[in-house]
C-alpha positions as CSV (number, residue, x, y, z in Angstrom):
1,X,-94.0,-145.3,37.7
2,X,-91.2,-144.3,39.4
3,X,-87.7,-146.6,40.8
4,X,-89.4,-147.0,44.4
5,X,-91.9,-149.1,42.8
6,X,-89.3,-151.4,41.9
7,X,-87.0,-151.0,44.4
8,X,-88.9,-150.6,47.7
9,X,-92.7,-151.9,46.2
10,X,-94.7,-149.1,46.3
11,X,-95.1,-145.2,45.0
12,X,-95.3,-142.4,47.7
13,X,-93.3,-144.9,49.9
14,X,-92.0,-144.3,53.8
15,X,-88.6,-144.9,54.1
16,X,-88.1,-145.3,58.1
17,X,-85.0,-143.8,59.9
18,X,-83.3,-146.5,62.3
19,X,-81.5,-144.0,64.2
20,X,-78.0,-145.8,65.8
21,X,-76.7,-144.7,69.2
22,X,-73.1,-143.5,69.0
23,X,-70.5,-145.5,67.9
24,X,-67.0,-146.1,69.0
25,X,-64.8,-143.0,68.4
26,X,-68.1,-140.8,68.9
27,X,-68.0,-138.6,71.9
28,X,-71.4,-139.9,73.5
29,X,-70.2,-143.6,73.4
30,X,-71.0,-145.6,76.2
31,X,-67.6,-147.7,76.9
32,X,-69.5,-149.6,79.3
33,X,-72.2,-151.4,77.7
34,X,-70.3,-151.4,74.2
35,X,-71.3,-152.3,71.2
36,X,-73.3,-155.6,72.2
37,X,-75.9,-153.0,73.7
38,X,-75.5,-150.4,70.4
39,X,-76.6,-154.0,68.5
40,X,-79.5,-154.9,71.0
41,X,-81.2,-151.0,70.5
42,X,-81.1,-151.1,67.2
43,X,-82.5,-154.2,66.5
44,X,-85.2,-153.3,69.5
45,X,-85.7,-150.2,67.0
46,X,-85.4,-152.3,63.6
47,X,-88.1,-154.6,64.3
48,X,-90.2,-152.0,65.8
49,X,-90.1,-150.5,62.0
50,X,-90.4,-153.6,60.2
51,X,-93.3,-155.2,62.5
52,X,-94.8,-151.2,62.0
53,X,-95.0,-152.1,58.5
54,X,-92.7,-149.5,57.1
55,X,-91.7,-150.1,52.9
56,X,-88.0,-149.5,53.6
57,X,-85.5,-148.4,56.7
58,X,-82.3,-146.1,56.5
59,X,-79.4,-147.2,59.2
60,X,-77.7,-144.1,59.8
61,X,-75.5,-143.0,62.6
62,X,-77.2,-140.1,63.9
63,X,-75.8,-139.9,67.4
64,X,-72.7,-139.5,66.0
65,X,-73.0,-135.8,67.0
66,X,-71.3,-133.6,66.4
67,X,-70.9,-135.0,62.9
68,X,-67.7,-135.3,60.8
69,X,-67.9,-134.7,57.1
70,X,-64.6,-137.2,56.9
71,X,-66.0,-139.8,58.3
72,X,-63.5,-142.5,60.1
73,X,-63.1,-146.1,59.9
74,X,-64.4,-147.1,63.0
75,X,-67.6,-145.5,62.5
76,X,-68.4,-147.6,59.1
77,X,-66.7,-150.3,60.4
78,X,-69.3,-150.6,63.7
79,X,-72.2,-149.6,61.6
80,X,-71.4,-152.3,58.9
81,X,-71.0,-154.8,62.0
82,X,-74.9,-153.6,63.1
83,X,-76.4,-154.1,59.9
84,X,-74.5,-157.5,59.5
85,X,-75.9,-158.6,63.1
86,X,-79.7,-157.6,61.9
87,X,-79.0,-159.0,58.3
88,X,-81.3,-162.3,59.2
89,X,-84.1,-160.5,60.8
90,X,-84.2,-157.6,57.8
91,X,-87.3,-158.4,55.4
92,X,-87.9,-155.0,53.5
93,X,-85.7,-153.1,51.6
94,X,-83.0,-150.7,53.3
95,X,-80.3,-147.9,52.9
96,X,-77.8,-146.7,54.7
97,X,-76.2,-142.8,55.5
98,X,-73.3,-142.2,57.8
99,X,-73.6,-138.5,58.1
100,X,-71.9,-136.8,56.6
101,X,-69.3,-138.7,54.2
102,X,-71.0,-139.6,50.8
103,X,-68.2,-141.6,49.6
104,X,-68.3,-144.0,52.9
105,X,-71.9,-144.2,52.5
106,X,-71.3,-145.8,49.6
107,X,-68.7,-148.2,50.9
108,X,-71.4,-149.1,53.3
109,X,-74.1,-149.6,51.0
110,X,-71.6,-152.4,49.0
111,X,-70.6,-153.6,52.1
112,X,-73.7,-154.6,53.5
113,X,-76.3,-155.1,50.3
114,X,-78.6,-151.9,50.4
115,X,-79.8,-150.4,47.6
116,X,-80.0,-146.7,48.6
117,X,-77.7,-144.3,49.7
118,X,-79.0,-140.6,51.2
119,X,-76.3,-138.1,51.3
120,X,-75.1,-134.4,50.9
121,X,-73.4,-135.0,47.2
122,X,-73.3,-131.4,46.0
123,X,-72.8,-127.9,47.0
124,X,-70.4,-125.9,49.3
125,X,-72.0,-124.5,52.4
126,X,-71.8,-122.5,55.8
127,X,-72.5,-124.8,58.3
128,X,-72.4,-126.0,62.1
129,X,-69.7,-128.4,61.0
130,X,-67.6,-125.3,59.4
131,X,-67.2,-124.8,55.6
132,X,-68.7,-127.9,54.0
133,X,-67.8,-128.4,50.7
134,X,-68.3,-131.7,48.3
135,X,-66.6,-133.0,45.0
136,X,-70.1,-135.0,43.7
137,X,-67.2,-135.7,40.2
138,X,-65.0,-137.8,42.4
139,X,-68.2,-139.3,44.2
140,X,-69.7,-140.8,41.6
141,X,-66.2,-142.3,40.1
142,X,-65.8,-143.9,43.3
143,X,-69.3,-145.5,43.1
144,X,-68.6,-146.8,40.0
145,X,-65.1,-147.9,40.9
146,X,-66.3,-150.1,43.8
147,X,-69.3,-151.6,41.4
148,X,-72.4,-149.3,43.4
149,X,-74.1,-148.1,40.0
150,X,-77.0,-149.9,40.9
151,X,-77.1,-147.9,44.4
152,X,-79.9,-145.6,44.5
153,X,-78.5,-141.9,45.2
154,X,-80.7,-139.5,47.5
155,X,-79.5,-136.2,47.3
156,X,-80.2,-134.1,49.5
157,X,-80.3,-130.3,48.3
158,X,-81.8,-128.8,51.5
159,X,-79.1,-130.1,54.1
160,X,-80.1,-129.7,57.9
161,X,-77.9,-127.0,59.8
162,X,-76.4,-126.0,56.8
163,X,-76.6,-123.1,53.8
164,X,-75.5,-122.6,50.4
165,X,-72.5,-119.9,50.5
166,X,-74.0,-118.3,47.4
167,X,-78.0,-117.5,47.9
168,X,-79.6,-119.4,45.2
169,X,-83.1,-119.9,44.2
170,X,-84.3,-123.4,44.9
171,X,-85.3,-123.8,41.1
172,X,-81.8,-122.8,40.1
173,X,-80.5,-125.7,42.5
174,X,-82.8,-128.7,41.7
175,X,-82.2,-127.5,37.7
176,X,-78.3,-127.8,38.2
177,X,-78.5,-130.7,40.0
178,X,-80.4,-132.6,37.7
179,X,-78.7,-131.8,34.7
180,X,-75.5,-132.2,35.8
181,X,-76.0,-135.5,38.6
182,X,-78.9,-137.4,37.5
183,X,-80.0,-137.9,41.1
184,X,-82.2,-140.6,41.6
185,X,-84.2,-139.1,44.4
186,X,-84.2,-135.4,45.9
187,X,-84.4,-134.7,49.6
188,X,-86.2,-131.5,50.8
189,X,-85.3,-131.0,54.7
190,X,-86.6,-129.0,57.3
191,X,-83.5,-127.3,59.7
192,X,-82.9,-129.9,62.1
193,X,-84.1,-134.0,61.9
194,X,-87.9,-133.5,62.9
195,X,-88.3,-130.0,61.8
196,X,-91.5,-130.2,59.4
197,X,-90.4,-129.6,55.7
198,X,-91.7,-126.6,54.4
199,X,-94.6,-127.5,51.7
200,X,-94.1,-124.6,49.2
201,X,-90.4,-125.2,49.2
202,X,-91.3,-129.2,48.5
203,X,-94.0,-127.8,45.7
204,X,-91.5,-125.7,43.9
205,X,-88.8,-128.5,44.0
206,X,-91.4,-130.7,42.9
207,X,-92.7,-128.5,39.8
208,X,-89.0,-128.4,39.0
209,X,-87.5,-131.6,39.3
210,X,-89.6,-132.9,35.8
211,X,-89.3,-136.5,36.4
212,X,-86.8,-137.2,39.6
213,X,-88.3,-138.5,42.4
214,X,-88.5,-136.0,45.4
215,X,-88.9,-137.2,49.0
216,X,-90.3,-134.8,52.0
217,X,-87.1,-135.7,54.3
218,X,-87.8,-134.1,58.0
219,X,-90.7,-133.7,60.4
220,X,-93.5,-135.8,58.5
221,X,-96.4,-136.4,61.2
222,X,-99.8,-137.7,61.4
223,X,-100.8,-134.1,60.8
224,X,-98.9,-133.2,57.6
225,X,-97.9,-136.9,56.0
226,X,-101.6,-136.8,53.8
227,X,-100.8,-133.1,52.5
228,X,-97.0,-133.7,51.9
229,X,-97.2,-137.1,50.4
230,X,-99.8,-135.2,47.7
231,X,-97.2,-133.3,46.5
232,X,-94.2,-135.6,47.4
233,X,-93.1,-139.1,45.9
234,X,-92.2,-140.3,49.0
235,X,-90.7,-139.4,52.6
236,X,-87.8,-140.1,55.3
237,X,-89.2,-140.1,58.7
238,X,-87.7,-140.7,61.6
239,X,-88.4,-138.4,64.4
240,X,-92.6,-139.2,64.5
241,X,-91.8,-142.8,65.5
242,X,-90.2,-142.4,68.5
243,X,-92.3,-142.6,71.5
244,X,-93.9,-139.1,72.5
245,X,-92.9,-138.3,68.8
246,X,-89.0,-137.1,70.6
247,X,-85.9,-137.7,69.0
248,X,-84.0,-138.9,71.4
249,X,-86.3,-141.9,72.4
250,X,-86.5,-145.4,70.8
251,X,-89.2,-146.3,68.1
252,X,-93.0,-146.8,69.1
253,X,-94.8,-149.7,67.6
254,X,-97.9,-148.4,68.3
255,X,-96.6,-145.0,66.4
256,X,-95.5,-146.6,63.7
257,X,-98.4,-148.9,62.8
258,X,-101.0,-145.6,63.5
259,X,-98.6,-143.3,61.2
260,X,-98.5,-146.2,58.2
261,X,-102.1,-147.3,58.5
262,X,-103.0,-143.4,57.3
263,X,-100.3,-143.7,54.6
264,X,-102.1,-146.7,53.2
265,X,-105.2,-145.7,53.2
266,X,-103.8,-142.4,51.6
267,X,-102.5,-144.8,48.9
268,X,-105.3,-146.9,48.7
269,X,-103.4,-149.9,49.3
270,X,-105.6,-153.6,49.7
271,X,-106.0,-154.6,53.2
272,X,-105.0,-158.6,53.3
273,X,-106.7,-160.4,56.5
């Protein structure tokens, strides 16, 4: 049994993606309706999830775009003001990311309560965001020096839009990672959010990774979520709830519930009346 039992309730768990629309600061932010109507979307898409009958739901700020890697205040301060707002409608498990700032993820996840935390936490890359580079040593002090030990930490060795600056082997990364990290989770993306991750790169992490958890974390669909959850622990999807299965759109009820109905079958999970 791996930590998502316990955690979020169940193996090969969906962990749902509650995308937020920019943010003050962000480029795309619409001064006009503010932040009351940020709010009012995501708790439109939040209940979608919840009522779809996802295990778990990550708040992240993906229309933050183009994406900082130095996350500012305002950003964690709005999204910690979200998550506050939806705190006494929020019945399942949740985690938070803003993208791309590991060390205010974490302030988040204290902030607000959740008990995961999906980041980029090692590596140095080439990237659309320029030369990303991370210090996972002065990461994990900070968790501990704020009291998150207990926060779950999903790496994520595959980042979207970006690559390593030295080619290595997949094996050779998930091997490093784990001996030197202790991740809790691994996250194996496709390019881009909704690009389908590639099953003999999720195979190979998985044959490597011994006994961490490894998630599928892009482009899972009613297609592909039976054949990547039997090599996965677990996934991150976003993208396939949205209605027309389009990124930009708001999540689909009737997506959702279709997508999770197949997961529990997959798992075999009782069917209450």
């Amino acid at each position: 049994m791996t930590w998502l039992k316990e955690v979020i309730g169940t193996e090969k768990a969906i962990i749902a993606m509650c995308h937020l629309l920019p943010l003050p600061g962000d480029p795309l932010y619409d001064h006009e309706k503010g932040m009351d109507y940020v709010i009012e979307m995501a708790r439109k898409d939040f209940l979608a999830l919840q009522e779809g009958g996802v295990d778990a739901v990550m708040f992240s700020n993906e229309f933050s775009l183009p994406y900082l890697t130095d996350v500012k205040t305002e950003t964690v301060a709005a999204m910690a003001r979200i998550i506050g707002e939806l705190m006494p409608l929020i019945q399942i498990p949740f985690g938070v990311n803003v993208l791309w700032d590991a060390k205010k993820s974490l302030d988040l996840a204290m902030a607000t309560g959740a008990k995961f935390v999906r980041e980029i936490f090692t590596g140095a890359y080439a990237s659309d965001f320029g030369i990303w580079n991370t210090n996972v040593g002065e990461t994990i002090r900070h968790q501990h020096r704020i009291g998150a030990k207990d926060v779950k930490l999903l790496f994520n060795i595959v980042p979207e839009a970006a690559k390593y600056l030295a080619d290595r082997e997949i094996e050779s990364i998930v091997k490093s990672t784990v001996f030197n990290n202790r991740p809790d989770a691994l996250c194996v993306s496709g390019l881009t959010a909704g690009a389908e991750t590639d099953d003999q790169i999720l195979i190979r992490v998985k044959k490597t990774a011994n006994n961490t958890v490894v998630l599928a974390n892009t482009g899972i669909r009613m297609e592909n979520v039976e054949r990547q959850l039997a090599i996965a622990d677990g996934a991150v999807v976003g993208t396939t709830f949205k209605y027309e299965g389009v990124f930009e759109n708001h999540v689909d009820v009737n997506r959702v519930k279709a997508l999770m109905d197949k997961v529990k079958a997959f798992r075999g999970d009782a069917i209450t009346v």
